[in-house]
N, C-alpha and C positions, 0 to 999 in steps of 0.2 A: 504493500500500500504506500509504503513512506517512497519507495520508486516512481511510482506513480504518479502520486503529488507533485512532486520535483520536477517531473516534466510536466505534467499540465501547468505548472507555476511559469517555466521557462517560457513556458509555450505563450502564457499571458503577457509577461513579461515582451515576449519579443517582438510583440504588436507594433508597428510605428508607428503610431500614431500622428506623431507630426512630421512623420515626413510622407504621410500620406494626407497630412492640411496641407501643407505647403506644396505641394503637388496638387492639390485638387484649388487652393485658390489663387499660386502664380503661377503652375505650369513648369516651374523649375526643381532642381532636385536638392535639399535643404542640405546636402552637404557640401555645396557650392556655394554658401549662402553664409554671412555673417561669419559667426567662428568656426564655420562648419558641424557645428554639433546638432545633432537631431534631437532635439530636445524644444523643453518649456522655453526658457529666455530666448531662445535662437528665433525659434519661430514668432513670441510675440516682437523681438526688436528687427527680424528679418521679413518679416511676413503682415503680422495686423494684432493688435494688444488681445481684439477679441480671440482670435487664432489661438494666442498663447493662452487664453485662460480655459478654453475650449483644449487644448491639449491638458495642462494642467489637470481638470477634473477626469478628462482619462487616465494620468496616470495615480493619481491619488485613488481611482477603483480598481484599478491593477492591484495595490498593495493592499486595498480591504477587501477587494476577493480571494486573496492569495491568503490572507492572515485565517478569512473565514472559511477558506476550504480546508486548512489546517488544524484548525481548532474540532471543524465537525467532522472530519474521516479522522484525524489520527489522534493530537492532542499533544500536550506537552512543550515544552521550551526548545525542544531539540526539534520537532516538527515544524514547528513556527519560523524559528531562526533559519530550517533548511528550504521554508518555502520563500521567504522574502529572500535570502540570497540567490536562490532562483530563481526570481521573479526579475530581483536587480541584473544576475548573469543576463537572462535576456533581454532587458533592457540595454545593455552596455554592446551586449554582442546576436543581435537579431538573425535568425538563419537568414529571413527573409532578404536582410540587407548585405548580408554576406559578411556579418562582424560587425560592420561601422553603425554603431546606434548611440544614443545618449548616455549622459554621465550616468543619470539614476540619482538624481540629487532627490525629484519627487518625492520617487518609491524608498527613499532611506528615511526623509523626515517624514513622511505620512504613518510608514511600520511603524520608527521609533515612536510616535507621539498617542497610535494604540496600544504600544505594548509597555511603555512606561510613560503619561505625559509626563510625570513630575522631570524623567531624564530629558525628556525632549525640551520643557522649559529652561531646563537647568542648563544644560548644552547653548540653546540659544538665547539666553540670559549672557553666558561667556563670551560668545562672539561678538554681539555686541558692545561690550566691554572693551576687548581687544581691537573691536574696529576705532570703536568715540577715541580708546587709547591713543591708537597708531596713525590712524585714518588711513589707512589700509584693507580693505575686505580681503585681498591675497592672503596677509597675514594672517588677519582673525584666523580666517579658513584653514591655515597651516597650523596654527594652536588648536584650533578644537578637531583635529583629527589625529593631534596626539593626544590630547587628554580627552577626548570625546569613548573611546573604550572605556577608561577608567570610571567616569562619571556614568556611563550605563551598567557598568558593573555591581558599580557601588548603592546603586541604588534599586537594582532590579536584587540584586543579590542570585542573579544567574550566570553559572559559569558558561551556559548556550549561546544569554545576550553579550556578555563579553568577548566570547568570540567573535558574534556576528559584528560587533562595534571594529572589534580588531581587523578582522576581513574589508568591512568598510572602508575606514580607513586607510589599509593598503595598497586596496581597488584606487580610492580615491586618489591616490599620491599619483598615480601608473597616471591620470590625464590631468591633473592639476596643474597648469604651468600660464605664467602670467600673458603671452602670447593669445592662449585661447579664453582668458578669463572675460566673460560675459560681461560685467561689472564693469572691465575697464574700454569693452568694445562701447557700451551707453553713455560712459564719460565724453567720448570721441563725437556723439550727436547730441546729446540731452549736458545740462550740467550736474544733472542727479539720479538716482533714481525716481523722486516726487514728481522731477518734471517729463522724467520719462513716464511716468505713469496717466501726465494730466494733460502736457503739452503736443502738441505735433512734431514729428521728428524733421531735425533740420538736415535741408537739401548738401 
């Protein structure tokens, strides 16, 4: 059964969701597109804000049907943890796309925030901090992906969710790199994020 799961989780997971927006409303292929990442920001700073948010709630039911298919066929911390990394593997590496698919930044903070909010407040409580600190989002992001295991650890009090923190985190290092950071492609049109959210992006 717990085989099973793992792949219908991938399988969810591997959906492209926005590079099948962004194909169906400019006709072009989203990995040619802004930072190349087929993902939520990509699409809403590459494509239309509604786009992104319309991708977004895809993948935030990626991670709560993946969490809920785990909990009602199998159960447990260890089930859970190997659905959402399945769920994230496909997201990250799509058959459909032949590998190239999104970070999974979504499907990490949507699981983490049903499976412990208080970690998921606490985690992003920190980055914040670290950003107001530095004015850096690169940064933050590099700090809470080293402490970001420990703090789900510590508070879920599961050696499952620590790994899956762990695994996150590693995953996440492999495409982190200030070149493709979404954050700094919106600084380059908008002066913030506020005004990317409210304003027209500039020509």
């Amino acid at each position: 059964m717990i085989l099973a799961l793992i792949a219908a989780c991938y399988l969810i997971g591997s959906i492209p969701v926005a590079w099948i927006v962004a194909k169906l409303v400019t006709g072009q292929d989203l990995r040619q597109m802004g930072s190349g990442n087929v993902g939520v920001m990509n699409v809403g700073i590459s494509v239309a804000r509604w786009a992104g948010v319309l991708v977004f709630l895809a993948e935030i039911s990626k991670a709560v049907l993946a969490i809920y298919l785990a909990r009602s066929l199998v159960g447990g911390d260890m089930a859970i943890g190997l659905a959402v990394l399945a769920t994230f593997a496909g997201t990250r590496w799509p058959i459909w796309l032949r590998g190239a698919g999104g970070r999974g930044n979504t499907i990490a903070a949507t699981s983490l925030l049903i499976i412990s909010w208080p970690a998921a407040v606490a985690v992003g409580v920190l980055w914040l901090l670290i950003r107001l600190l530095t004015g850096s989002s690169f940064i933050a992001t590099r700090v809470n992906l080293v402490a970001g295991p420990v703090i789900i650890g510590l508070l879920t009090r599961s050696w499952w969710y620590l790994l899956l923190g762990v695994a996150f985190s590693l995953l996440f290092m492999t495409t982190h790199e200030r070149k493709t950071d979404d954050h700094l492609i919106i600084k380059k049109r908008w002066s913030g994020l506020r005004r990317f959210l409210t304003m027209p992006r500039r020509k």
